[in-house]
N, C-alpha and C positions, 0 to 999 in steps of 0.2 A: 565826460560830456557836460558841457555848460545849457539852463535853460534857452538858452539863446540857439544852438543847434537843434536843441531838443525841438522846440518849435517852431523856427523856423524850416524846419524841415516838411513842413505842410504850408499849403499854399493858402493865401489868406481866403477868408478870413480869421479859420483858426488861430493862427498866430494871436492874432489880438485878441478874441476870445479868451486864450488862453494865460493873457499878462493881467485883463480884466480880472481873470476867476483867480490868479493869482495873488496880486493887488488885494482883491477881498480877504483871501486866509491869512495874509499875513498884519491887515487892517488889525483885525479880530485874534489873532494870534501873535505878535512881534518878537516873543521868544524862540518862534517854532524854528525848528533848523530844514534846511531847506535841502533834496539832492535830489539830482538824476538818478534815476533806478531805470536803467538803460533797457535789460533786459524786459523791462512791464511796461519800457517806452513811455514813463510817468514821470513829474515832477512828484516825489513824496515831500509830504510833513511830516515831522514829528513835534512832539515837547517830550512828556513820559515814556511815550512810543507811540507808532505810525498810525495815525487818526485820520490822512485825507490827503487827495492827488488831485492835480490837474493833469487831466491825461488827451492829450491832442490826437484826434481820428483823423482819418482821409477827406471828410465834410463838415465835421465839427468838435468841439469841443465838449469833456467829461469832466465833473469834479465828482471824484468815488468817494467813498467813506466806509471807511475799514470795516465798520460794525454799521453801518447803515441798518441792517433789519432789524436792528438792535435801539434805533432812533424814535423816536416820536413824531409819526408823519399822520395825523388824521385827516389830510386831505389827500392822501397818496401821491405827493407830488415826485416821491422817488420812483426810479425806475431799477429793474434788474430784477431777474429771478433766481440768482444761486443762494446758498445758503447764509450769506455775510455781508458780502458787499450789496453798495445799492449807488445810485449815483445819480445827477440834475444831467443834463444836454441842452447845450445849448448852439444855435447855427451862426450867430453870428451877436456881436457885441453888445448891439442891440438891444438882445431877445433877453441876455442876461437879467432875471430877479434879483436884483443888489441883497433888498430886506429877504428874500427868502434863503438864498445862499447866504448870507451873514447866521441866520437862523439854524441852520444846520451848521455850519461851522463849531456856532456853540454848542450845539448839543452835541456834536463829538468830540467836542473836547472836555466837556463835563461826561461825557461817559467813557473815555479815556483815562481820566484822571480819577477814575472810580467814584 
């Protein structure tokens, strides 16, 4: 499965959301390698290993982060409450934080890379 099915498989505005929140990890990342992980219905990143998703919902758009509770968020702008992941939401292109999502980008990647 190509990002292209992956997202387009929800109706917009996700899609674009989801090329947006793209677009930003790989701004900030250009080494990362990029796949469908069909089964989690995500686009995953890696570099070291798996650091952050854009994951397309039925009304909007997710960037997860593998170790999110694991991040430095003193303004709580992450959401999620299982024990690892944590992720931004976003509904539409818009609404996208450029600076705040580039901001978590790095910090999972410097806490990736130990």
């Amino acid at each position: 499965m190509t990002p292209e099915e992956l997202f387009y498989g929800f109706p917009e505005p996700v899609p674009a959301v989801c090329w947006k929140l793209r677009d930003i990890v790989l701004e900030e990342a250009p080494d990362a390698v990029e796949a469908v992980r069909p089964r989690w219905k995500l686009l995953g990143f890696d570099l070291d290993q798996y650091f952050c998703a854009v994951a397309p919902q039925r009304d909007h758009a997710r960037i997860l982060f593998e170790h999110g509770i694991e991040l430095d968020d003193p303004d709580g702008k992450l959401q999620g409450s299982g024990s690892q992941v944590r992720y931004l939401r976003y509904d539409s292109p818009d609404d996208v934080d450029e600076a705040l999502v580039r901001d978590f980008v790095r910090k999972a990647i410097a806490y990736q890379a130990g």
